[in-house]
PAMARVEX-906706 format. One line per 8 residues: number of its first residue (from 0); their letters; for each residue x, y, z of N, C-alpha, C. Coordinates in steps of 0.2 Angstrom, whole numbers. Layout:
! PAMARVEX-906706
NUM = a = X Y Z X Y Z X Y Z | ...
//
This chain:
! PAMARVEX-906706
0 = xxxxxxxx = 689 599 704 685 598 698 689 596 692 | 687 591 690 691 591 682 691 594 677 | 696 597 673 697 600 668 695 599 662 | 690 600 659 690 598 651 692 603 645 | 695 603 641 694 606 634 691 601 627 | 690 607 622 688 607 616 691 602 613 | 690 596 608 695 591 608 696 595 599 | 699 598 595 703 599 591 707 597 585
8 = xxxxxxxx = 710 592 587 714 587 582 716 579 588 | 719 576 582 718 570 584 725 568 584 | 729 565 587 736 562 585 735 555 582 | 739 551 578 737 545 572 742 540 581 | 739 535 584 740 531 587 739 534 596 | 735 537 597 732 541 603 729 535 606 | 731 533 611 725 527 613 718 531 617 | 712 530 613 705 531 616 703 525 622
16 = xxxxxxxx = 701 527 626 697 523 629 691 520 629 | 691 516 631 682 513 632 679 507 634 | 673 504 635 671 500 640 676 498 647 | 679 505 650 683 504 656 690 504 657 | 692 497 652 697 496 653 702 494 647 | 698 496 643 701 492 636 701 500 631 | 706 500 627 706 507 623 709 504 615 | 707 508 611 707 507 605 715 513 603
24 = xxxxxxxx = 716 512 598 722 518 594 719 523 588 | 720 528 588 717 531 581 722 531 575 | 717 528 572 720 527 562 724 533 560 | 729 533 558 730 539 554 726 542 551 | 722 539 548 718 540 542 713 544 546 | 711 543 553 705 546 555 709 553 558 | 713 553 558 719 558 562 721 565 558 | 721 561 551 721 566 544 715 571 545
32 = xxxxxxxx = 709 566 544 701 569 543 700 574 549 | 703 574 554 700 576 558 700 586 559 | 697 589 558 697 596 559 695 597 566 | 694 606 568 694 609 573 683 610 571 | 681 607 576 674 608 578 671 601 574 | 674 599 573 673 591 573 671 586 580 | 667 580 577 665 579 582 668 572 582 | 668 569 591 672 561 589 669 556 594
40 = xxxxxxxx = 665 551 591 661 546 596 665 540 597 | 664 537 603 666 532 605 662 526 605 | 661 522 602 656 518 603 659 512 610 | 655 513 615 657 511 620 656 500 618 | 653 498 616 650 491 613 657 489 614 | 659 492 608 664 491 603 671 495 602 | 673 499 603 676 504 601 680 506 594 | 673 507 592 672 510 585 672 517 586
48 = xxxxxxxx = 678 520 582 679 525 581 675 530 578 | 670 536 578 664 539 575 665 543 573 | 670 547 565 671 555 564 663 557 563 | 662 562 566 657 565 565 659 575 560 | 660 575 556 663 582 553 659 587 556 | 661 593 557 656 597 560 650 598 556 | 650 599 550 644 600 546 640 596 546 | 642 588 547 638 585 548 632 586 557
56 = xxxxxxxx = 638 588 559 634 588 565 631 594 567 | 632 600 563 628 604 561 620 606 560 | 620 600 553 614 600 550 609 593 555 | 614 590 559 609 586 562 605 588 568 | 609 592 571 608 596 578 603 601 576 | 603 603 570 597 608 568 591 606 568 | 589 600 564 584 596 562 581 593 572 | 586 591 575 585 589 582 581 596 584
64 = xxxxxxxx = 586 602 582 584 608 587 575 608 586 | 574 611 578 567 612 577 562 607 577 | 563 600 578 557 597 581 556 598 587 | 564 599 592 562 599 600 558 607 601 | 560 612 596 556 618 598 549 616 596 | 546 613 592 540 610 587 537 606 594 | 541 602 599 537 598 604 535 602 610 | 540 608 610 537 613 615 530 616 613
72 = xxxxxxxx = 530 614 608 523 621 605 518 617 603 | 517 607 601 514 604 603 508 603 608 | 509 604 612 505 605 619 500 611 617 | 499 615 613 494 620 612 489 619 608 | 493 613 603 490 610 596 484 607 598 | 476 608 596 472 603 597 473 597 595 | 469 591 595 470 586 591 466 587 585 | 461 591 582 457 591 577 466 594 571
80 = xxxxxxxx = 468 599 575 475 602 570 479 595 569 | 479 590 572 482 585 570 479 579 564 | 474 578 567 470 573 560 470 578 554 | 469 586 553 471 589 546 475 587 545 | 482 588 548 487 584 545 487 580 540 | 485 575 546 486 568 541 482 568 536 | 473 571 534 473 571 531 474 574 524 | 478 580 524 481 581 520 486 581 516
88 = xxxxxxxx = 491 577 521 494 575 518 493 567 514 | 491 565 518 486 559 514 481 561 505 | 481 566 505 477 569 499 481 570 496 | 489 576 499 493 580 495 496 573 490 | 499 567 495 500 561 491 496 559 486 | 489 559 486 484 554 481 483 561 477 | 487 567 476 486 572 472 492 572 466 | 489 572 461 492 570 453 499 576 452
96 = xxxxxxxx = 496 580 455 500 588 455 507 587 461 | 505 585 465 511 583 471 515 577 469 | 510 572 468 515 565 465 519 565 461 | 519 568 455 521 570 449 529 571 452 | 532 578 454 539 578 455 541 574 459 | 535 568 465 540 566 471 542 558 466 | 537 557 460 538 551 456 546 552 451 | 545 557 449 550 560 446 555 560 450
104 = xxxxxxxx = 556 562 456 562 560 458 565 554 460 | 561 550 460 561 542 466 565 539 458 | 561 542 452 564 538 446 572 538 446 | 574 545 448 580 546 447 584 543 452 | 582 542 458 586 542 464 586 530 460 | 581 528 458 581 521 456 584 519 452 | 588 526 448 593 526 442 599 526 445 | 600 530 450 606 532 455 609 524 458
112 = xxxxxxxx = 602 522 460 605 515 466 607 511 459 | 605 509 453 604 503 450 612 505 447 | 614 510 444 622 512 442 626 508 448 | 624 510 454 629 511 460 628 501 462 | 624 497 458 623 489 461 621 490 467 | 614 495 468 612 493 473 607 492 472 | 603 490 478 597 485 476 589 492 476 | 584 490 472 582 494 471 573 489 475
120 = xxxxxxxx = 574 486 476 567 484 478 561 485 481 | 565 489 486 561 492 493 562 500 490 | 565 504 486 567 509 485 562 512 480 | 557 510 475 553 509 471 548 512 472 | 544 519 470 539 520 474 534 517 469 | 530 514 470 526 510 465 519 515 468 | 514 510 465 506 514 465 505 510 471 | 506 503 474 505 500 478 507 503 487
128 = xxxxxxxx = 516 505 483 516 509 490 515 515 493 | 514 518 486 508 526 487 501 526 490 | 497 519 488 492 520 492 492 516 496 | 496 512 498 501 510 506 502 516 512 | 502 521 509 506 528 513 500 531 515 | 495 531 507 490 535 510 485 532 515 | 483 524 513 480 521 519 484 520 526 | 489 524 529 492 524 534 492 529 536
136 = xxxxxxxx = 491 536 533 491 541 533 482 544 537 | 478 540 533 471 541 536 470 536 541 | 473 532 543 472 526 547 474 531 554 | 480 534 554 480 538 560 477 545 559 | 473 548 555 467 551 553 461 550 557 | 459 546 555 454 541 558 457 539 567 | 459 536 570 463 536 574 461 540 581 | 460 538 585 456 542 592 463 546 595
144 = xxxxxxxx = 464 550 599 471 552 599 470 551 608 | 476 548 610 478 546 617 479 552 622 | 481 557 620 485 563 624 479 562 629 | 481 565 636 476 566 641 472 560 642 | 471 555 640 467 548 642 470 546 648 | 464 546 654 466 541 662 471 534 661 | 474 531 662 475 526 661 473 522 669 | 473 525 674 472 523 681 468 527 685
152 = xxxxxxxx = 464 525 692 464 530 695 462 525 701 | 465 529 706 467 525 713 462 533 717 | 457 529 721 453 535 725 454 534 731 | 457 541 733 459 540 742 452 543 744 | 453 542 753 447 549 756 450 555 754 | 446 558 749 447 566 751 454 568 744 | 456 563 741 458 565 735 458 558 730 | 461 560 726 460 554 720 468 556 717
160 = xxxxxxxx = 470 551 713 476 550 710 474 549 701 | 477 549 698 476 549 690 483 547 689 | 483 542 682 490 541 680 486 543 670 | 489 548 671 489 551 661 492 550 656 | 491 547 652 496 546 645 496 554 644 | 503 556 642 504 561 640 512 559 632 | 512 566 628 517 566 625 525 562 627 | 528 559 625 535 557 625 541 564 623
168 = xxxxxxxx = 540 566 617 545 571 617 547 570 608 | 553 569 607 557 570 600 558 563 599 | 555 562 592 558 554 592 562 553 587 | 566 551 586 571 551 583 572 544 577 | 572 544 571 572 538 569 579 540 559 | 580 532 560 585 533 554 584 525 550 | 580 527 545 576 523 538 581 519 533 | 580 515 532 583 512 525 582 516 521
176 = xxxxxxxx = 582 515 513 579 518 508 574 516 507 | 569 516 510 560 516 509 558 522 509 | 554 524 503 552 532 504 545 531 507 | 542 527 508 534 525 514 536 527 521 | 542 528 522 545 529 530 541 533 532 | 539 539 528 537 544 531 531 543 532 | 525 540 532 517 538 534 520 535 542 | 524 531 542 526 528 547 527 532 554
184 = xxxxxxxx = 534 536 551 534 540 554 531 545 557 | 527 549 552 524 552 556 519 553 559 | 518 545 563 511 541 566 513 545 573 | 520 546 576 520 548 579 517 555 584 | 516 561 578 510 566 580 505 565 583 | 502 558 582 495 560 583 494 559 591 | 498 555 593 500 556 601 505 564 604 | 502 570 600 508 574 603 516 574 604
192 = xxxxxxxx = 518 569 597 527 569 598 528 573 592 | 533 573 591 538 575 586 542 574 584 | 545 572 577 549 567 574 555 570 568 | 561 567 570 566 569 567 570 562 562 | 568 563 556 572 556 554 576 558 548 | 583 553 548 586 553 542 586 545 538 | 585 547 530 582 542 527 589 540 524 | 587 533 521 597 530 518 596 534 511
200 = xxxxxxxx = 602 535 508 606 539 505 601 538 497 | 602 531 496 596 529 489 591 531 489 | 587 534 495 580 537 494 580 544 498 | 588 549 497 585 554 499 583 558 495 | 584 558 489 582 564 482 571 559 484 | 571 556 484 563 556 483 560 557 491 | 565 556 498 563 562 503 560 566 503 | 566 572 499 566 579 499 561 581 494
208 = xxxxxxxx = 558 576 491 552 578 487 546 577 489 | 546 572 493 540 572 498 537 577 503 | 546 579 505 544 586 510 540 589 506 | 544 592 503 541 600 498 535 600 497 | 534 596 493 529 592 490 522 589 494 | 522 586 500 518 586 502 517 586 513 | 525 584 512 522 584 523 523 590 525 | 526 595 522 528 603 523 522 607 523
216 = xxxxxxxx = 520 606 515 513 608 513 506 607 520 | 508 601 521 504 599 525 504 602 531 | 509 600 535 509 604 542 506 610 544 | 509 615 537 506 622 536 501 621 537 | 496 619 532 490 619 530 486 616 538 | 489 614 541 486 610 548 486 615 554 | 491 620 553 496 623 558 497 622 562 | 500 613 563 506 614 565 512 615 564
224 = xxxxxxxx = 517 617 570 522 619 572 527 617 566 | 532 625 562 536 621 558 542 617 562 | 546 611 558 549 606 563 544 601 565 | 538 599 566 537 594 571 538 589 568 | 540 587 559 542 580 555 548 584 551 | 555 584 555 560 588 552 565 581 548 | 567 583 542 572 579 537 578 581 542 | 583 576 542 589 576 540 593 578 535
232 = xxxxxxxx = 594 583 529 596 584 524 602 581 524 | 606 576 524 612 573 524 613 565 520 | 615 564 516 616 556 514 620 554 519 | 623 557 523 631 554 525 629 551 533 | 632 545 534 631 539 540 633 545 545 | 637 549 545 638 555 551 632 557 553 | 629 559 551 622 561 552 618 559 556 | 618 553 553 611 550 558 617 549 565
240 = xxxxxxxx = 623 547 565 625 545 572 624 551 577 | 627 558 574 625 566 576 618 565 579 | 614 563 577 608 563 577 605 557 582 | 609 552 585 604 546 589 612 551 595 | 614 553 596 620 554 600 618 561 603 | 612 565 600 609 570 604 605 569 608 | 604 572 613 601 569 622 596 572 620 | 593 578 617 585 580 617 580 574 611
248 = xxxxxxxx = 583 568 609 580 562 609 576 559 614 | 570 558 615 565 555 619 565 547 616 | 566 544 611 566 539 607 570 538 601 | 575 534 600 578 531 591 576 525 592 | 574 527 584 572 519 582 574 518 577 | 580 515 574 584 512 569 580 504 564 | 581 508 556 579 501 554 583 498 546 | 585 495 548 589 494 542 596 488 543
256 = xxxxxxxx = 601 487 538 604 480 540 608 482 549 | 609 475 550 610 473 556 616 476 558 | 622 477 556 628 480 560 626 488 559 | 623 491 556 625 500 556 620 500 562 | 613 496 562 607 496 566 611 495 572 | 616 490 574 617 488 580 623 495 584 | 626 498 578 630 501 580 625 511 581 | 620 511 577 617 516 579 613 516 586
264 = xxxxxxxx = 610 509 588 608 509 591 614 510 601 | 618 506 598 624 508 605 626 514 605 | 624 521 601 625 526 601 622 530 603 | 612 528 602 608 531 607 610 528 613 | 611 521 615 609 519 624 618 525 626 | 619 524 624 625 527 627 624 535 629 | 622 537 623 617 544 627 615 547 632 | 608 540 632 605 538 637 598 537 635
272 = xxxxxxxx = 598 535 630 589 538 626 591 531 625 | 581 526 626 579 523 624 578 522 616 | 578 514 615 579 514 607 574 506 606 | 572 505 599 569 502 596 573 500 589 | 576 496 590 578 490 584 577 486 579 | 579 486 574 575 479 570 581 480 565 | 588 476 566 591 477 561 592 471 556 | 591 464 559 593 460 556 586 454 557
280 = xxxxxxxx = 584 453 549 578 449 547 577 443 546 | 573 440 543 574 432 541 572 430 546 | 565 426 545 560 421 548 562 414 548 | 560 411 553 563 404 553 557 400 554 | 556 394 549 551 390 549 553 382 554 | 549 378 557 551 371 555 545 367 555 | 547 361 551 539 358 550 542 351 553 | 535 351 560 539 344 565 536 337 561
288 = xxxxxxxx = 537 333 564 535 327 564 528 326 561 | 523 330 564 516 330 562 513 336 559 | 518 338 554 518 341 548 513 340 542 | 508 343 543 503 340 535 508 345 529 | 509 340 526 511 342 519 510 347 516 | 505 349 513 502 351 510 500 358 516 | 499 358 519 499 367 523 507 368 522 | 509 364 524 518 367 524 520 368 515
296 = xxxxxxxx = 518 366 512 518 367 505 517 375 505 | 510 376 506 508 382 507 511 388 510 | 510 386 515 515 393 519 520 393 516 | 524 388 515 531 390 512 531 395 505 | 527 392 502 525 399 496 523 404 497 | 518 405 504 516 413 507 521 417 508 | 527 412 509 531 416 516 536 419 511 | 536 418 505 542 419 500 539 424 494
304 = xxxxxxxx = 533 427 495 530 432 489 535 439 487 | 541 441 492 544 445 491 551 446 497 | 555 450 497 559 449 502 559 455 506 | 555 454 512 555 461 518 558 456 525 | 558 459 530 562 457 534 557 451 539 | 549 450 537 546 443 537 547 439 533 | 549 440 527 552 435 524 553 427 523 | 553 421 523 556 414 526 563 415 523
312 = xxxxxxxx = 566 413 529 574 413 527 579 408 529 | 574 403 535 578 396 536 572 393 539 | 574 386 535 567 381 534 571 376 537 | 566 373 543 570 367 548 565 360 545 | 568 353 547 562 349 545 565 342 550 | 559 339 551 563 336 555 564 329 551 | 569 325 555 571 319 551 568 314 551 | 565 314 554 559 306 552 552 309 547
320 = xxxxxxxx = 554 316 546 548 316 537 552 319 533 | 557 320 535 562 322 527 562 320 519 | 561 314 522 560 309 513 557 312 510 | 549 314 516 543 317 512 543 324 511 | 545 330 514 545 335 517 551 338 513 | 555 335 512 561 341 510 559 342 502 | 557 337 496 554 339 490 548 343 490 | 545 342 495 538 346 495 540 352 496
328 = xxxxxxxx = 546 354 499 547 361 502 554 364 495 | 557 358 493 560 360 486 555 365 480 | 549 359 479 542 362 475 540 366 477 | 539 370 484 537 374 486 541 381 484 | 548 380 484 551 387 484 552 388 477 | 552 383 470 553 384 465 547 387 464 | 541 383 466 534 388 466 535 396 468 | 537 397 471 539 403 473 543 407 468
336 = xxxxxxxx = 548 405 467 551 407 460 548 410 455 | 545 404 452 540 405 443 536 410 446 | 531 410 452 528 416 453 530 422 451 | 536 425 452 542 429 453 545 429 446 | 544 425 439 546 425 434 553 425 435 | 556 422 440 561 419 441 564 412 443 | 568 412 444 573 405 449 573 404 454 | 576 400 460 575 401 465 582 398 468
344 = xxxxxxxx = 585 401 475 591 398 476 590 397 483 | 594 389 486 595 387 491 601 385 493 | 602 386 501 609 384 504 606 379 509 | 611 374 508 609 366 512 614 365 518 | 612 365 524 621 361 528 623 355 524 | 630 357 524 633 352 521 629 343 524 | 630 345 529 629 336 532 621 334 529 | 617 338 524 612 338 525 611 336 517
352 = xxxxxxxx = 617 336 513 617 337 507 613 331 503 | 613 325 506 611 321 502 603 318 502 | 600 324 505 591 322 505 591 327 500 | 596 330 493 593 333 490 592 328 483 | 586 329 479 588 326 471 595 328 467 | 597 323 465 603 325 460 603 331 456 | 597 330 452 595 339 446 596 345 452 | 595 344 458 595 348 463 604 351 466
360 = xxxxxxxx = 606 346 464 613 346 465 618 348 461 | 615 345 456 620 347 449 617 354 445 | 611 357 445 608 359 441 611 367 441 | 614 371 437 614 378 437 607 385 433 | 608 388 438 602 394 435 604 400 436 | 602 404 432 602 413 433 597 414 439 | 600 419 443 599 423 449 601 429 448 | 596 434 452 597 440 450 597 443 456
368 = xxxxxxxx = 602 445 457 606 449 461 607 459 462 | 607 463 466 605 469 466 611 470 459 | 618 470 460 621 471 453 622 468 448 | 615 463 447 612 461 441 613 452 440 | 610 449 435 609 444 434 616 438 432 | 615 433 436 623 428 434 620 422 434 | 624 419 435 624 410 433 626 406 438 | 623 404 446 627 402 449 622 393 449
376 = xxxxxxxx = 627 389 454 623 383 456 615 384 460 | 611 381 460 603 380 462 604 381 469 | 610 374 472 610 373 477 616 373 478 | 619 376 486 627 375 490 626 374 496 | 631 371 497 634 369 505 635 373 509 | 633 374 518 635 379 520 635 376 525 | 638 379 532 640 376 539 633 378 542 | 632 375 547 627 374 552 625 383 556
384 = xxxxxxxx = 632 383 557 635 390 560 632 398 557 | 630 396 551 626 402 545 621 400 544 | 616 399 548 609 399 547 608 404 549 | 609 408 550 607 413 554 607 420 549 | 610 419 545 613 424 541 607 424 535 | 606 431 534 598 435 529 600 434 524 | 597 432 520 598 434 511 594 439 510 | 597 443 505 595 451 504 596 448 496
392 = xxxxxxxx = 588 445 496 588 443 489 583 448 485 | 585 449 477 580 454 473 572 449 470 | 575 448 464 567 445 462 569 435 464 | 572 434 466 575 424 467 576 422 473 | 569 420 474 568 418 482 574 414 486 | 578 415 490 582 413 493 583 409 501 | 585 404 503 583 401 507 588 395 511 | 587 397 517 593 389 521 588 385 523
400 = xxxxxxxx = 592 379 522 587 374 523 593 368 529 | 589 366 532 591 359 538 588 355 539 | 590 350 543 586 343 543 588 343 551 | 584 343 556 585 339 561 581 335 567 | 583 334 572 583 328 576 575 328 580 | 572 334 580 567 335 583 567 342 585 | 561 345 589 557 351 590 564 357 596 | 565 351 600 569 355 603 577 357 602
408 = xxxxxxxx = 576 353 595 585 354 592 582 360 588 | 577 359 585 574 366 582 575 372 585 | 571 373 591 570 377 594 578 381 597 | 583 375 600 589 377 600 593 379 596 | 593 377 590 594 382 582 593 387 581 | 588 389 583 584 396 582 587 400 589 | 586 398 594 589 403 598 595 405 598 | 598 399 594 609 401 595 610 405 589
416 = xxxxxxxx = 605 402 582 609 408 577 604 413 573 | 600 413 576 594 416 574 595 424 576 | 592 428 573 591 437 575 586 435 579 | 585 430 584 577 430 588 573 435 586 | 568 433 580 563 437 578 555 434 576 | 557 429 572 551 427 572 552 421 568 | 546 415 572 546 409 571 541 405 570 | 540 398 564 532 396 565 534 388 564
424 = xxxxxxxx = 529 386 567 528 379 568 525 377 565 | 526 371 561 522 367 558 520 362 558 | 516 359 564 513 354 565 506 353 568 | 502 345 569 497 344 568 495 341 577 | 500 344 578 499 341 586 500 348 589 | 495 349 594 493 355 598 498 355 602 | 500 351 606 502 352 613 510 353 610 | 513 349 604 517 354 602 519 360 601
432 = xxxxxxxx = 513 363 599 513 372 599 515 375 604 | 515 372 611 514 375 618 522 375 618 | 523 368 618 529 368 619 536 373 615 | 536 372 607 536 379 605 538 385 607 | 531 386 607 530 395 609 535 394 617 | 534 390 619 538 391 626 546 391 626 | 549 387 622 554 385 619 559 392 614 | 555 393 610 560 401 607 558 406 611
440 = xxxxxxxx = 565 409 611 567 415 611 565 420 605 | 555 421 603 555 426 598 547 430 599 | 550 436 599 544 441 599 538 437 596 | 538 433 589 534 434 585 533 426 583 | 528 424 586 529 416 586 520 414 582 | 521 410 575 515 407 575 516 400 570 | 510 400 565 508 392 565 507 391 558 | 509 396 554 510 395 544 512 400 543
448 = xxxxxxxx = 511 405 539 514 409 534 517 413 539 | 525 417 538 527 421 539 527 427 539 | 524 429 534 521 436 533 516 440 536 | 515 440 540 511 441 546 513 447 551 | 520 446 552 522 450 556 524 457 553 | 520 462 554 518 467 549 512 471 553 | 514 476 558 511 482 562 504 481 557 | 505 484 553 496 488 549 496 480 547
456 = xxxxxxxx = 500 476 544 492 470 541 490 468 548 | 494 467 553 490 461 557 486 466 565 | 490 471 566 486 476 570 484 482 569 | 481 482 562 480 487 559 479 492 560 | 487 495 562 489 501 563 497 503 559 | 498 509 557 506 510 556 510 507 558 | 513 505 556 521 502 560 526 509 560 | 529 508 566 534 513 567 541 507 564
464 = xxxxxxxx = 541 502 568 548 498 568 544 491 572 | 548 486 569 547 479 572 557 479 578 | 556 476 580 560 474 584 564 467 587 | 569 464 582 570 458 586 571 457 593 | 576 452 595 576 453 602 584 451 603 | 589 453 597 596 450 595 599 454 603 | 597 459 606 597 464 610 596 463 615 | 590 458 618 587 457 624 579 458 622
472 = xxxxxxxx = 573 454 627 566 455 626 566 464 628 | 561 467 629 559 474 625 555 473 633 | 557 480 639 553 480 644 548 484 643 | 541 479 644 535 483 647 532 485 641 | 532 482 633 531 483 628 530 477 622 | 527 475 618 528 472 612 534 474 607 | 535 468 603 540 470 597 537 477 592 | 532 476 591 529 481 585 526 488 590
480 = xxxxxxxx = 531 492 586 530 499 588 526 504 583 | 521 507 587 517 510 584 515 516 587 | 514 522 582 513 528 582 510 531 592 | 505 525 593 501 527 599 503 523 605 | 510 519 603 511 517 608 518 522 610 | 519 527 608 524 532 609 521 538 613 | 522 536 622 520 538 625 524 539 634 | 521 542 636 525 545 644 520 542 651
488 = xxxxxxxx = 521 541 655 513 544 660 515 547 664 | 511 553 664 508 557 672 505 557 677 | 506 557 681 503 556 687 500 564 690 | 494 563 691 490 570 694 485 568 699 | 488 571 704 484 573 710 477 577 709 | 471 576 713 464 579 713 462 579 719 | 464 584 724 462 586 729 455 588 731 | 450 585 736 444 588 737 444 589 744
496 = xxxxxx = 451 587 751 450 586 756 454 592 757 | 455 598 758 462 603 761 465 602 767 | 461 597 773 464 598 778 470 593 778 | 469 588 773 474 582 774 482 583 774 | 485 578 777 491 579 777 496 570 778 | 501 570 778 504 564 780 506 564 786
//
């Protein structure tokens, strides 16, 4: 039997191991940091080294602990205690007296990011996203609840089989700074699960006022189980790692930019828990040959109203309607801009530089940037190889653009440097579409505006998380993960025959 001990301290150049045969050394720096009951992950991917402080891992293990007690004692919860929930807390929200300090905090924590240059846009509790929260809150209110529904039933002589949706367990998820996470989140109740989430750093003072404030309140007032929607109290990235790297996870779903997402999420498969991704954004349009102008005018202005991870974010065109098509989609994004009472900025392949107009070329503008507004050029050169790359723009719609050779240069585009996420076609020929949709590699494939890919607007139900597919297609699932699709099945026997046997 091999011997294990407590791992304690760390020596500065220890070579760690990992993915079999290849080991990493520890930084001194990580070797100083390290105390006794300290934790130390190996990220098997990569071998990224993970201090986890014991405090941190403390206060995560905690928040795991009490939702998994909370999914124990689930199972007793009617569902009628579940729709009070939500509709209380949906109330406690649209209540003047609750909103008050969770407004009041969100102020402060949008003063905290704007000091720190960090981008404040999603972070914003407006009136928009409060009754964004509340109509998601009663939408799984309203919402018929799965637990115990047949899914099958195969009938022998003398007995019958059943396959049951039943509870999944503890879902574990870790938010940007969106303070609406929490509607989202806890879509997952209404299926008998229980949710443990830690939110980004910029929006954890208006968290913790939401708790107090309204989903605590609420629980109570429903009674359900304290824990079965447990905070994270932690700003700190140990946290959430503590927190996807504990095995009484039945689900993590990570959402936020693409490296911490990729490295949270190799921390749950390493586990052994199932996970749901969506770290890296930006929609990719092309308008083929038989391209009507004027729709792709259009959609290119839908697709740019703000910047969420449907966004348009690289715009392909093909080269026999460029002359016409790449000013049309110029007018388009400036359009988009003046909407926005802003500017607009574009990145060009270089080899692509000369379908633009000269004022296009030459021209400089203020863009406004999360650490505030500057003076760059309108338009820049960029390699072919960065299409791929999101702009994380504020109010000054941002965009790559390309010229190429036809649908299947397109299509190959997309699937080499793309987050394979989501893709639309712009043409006037049908049989094109087919070919298309057969051609990317993407969850989320349509035929003008990008904004579409969006759980509640298009299946009008909560989104938990969208999911690309940077990772591989998603078994036995859609990309868009929703509250009722967080589920198990059971299988139950119903005997009416006692003599039988095999």
């Amino acid at each position: 039997m091999t011997a294990t001990t407590t791992l304690d301290r760390l020596a500065a150049g220890t070579l760690i191991p990992f993915a079999g045969n290849r080991a990493v050394a520890v930084p001194p720096e990580l070797a100083e940091r390290f105390r006794p009951g300290d934790h130390l992950l190996v990220v098997q991917d990569s071998g990224a080294l993970l201090h986890v402080p014991a405090e941190q891992h403390r206060i995560a293990a905690g928040a795991v602990g009490r939702a998994h007690a909370a999914f124990r004692r689930m199972a007793e919860v009617p569902d009628e205690a579940v729709t009070r929930f939500f509709d209380r807390f949906a109330a406690l929200l649209e209540s003047p007296e609750a909103w008050a300090p969770i407004a009041e905090a969100n102020a402060a924590d949008v003063e905290r990011a704007r000091a720190r240059g960090r981008s404040t846009t999603r972070l914003l509790a407006t009136e928009r996203m409060r009754a964004d929260m509340v109509a998601g809150l009663r939408a799984w209110r309203d919402a018929g609840s799965t637990r115990g529904r047949v899914l099958n039933r195969v009938e022998h002589p003398g007995w019958t089989v059943e396959q049951v949706v039943a509870p999944l367990g503890v879902v574990g998820f870790v938010f940007e700074g969106r303070p609406n996470v929490f509607a989202d989140a806890a879509g997952v109740l209404r299926t008998g699960n229980t949710v443990v989430f830690r939110i980004g750093s910029d929006a954890l003072g208006t968290a913790r006022a939401i708790v107090q404030h309204a989903l605590d309140p609420a629980l109570r007032e429903a009674g359900l189980p304290e824990g079965a929607a447990a905070l994270v109290e932690s700003a700190e990235h140990a946290a959430g790692w503590a927190m996807f790297a504990d095995r009484r996870l039945s689900l993590a779903v990570a959402r936020g930019s693409g490296a911490a997402v990729a490295q949270l999420g190799a921390v749950a498969r390493q586990a052994g828990t199932a996970v749901s991704l969506h770290g890296t954004g930006g929609a990719w349009m092309f308008a083929d040959r038989a391209a009507d102008a004027a729709r792709f005018a259009a959609v290119v202005r839908n697709s740019l109203d703000r910047k969420v991870c449907n966004t348009l974010n690289t715009c392909l065109i093909h080269r026999d309607r460029a002359a016409e098509l790449v000013p049309v989609f110029l007018d388009a994004l400036h359009a988009a801009g003046e909407a926005r009472g802003h500017n607009c900025k574009l990145h060009v392949v270089a080899e692509d530089w000369q379908h633009l107009p000269a004022h296009w070329q030459e021209a400089r503008v203020r863009v406004r940037r999360a650490e505030g507004e500057r003076e760059e050029p309108i338009a820049e050169r960029m390699a072919a190889d960065e299409l791929g790359r999101e702009w994380e723009w504020e109010d000054t719609p941002e965009v790559s653009l390309h010229v190429v050779d036809d649908l299947d240069a397109a299509a190959a585009l997309f699937n080499r440097h793309s987050p394979q996420f989501t893709a639309s076609l712009l043409s006037e020929d049908r049989a094109a579409h087919d070919r298309f949709f057969e051609a990317v590699n993407a969850p989320f494939v349509g035929d003008g505006f990008t904004r579409w890919v969006d759980g509640q607007y298009a299946l009008e139900k909560p989104e938990l998380g969208l999911s690309n597919w940077e990772n591989g297609r998603l078994f036995a699932r859609g990309a868009i993960l929703s509250g009722d699709g967080v589920f198990t099945v059971r299988s139950r026997v119903r005997q009416a025959d006692t003599s039988l046997r095999r």
